[in-house]
N, C-alpha and C positions, 0 to 999 in steps of 0.2 A: 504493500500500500504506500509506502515514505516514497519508492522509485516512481510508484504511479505517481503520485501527487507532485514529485519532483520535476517527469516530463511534462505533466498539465501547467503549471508555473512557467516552465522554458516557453513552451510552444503559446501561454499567452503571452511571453513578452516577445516573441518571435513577429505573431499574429499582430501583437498591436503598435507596433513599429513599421512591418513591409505589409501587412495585410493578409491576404490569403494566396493570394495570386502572387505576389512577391514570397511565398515563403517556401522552406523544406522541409520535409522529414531530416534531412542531415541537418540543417540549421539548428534544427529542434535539440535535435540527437546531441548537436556540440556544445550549444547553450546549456544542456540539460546536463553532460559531461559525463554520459551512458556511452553506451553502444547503440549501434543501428538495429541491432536483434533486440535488446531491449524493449527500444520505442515499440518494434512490430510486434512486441508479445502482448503488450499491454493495448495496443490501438490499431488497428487492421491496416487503418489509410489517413492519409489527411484530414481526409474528409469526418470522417469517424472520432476524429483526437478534435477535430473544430465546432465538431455537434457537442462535445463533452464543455468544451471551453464556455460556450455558445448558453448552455445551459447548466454555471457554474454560477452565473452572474452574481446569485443571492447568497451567494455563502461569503461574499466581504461585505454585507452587511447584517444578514438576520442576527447572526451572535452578537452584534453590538447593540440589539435590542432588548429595554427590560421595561419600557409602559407599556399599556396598554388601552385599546380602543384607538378614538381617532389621536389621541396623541402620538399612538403608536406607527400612524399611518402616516401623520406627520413627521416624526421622526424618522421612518423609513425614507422617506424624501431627503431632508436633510442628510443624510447621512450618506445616500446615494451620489446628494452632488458634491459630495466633498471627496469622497473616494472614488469617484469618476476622475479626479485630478491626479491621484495618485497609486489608485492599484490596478495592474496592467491587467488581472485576472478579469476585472470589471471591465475596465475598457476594452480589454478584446474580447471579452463578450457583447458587449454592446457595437462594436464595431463589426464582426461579424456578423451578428444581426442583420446588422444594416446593410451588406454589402455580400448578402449569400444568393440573391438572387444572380449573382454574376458567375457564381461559380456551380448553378445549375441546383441548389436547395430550396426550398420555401418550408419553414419549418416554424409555423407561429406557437410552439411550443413555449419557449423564453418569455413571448408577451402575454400568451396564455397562463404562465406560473405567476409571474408578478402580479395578473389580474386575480386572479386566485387570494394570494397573498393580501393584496390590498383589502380585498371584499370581506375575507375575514378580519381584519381591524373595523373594517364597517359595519359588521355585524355584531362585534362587541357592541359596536361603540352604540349601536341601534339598542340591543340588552340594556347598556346600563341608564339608557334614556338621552343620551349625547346629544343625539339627534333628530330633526325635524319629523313630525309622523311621515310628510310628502316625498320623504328623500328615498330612494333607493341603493341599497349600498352594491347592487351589482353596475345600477350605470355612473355612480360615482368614480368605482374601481377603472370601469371601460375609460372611461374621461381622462381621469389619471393616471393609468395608464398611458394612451395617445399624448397627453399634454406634453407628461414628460419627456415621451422619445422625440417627438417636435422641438420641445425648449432645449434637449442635451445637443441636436443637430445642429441649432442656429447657433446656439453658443459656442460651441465648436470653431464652428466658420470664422466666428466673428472673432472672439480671443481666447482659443481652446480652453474653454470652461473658465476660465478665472471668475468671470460673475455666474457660473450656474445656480449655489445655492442662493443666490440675491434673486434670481428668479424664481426658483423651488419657493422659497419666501414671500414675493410675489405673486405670486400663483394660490396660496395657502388667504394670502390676507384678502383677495376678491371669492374666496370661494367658502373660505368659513361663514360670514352672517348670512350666505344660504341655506346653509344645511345644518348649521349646530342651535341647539336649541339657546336660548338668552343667557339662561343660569348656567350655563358651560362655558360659554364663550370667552370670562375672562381665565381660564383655567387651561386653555390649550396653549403652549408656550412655542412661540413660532420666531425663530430669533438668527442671527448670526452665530452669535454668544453659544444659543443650547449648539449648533451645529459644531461646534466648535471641540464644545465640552466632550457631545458623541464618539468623534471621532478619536478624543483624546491627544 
């Protein structure tokens, strides 16, 4: 398992410097500082090692999660855009996402799990009374989902992420006095500062 984890680490930082199309199994193989038989025991083909990568995304941030409800779902944002800046396991998953229709996948698994993910902090957060009776936490997840892969692309282009979480934050402060009920509202902490803290 340490070798596996070892090559999936190499091959996203492979992935999110040259891409997919710029990249190798030996590339992998050197960064990772295996063998070539290695790589191949543990991942069949590229393609196979970039589906894994692809769908890794949430494990740099779920463990750094401990609210719950929507502050949870908050905090999953935050925390996303600030490790978007700095763990390559994230960004090249999120890059291969976005760029696997080139290399012949369509695999909305990835936006499928984070939807997932989200709708259950929304579902909490519906239990413990958070939120609006008119909201629904599966089209909130859908929304948040889509926003975000939208705001990580334009940010990108524009100054590879440096203001992501200012937008994650902006994004949070037009959409809570939709959906949270009045007596919550001062209570969800949407901040620089918490993003900050999260990440450690």
């Amino acid at each position: 398992m340490k070798t596996r984890q070892t090559i999936l680490y190499a091959a996203a930082e492979v992935f999110d410097e040259f891409g997919y199309s710029g990249s190798s199994m030996r590339q992998i193989m050197m960064r990772a500082g295996v063998t070539l038989g290695a790589v191949y025991f543990h991942f069949a083909n590229k393609e196979a090692l970039a589906k894994e990568v692809m769908n890794a995304q949430q494990d740099s941030i779920i463990p750094r999660l401990t609210s719950d409800g929507l502050q949870r779902l908050v905090d999953l944002t935050l925390v996303w855009s600030r490790q978007l800046q700095t763990d390559p396991l994230l960004r090249a998953g999120v890059r291969l996402t976005g760029e696997q229709s080139s290399f012949g996948l369509h695999d909305v698994t990835p936006y499928q799990e984070w939807g997932k993910t989200m709708e259950e902090c929304l579902i909490a957060a519906r239990e413990a009374g958070e939120l609006r009776e008119h909201v629904s936490p599966h089209q909130i997840a859908e929304f948040v989902v889509g926003a975000c892969t939208g705001m990580q692309m334009y940010s990108d282009l524009l100054n590879k992420r440096a203001d992501l979480s200012k937008r994650a934050i902006d994004m949070w402060l037009l959409l809570l006095p939709g959906i949270v009920n009045e007596s919550f509202h001062d209570s969800i902490e949407v901040s620089l500062e918490r993003a900050d803290a999260l990440v450690g």
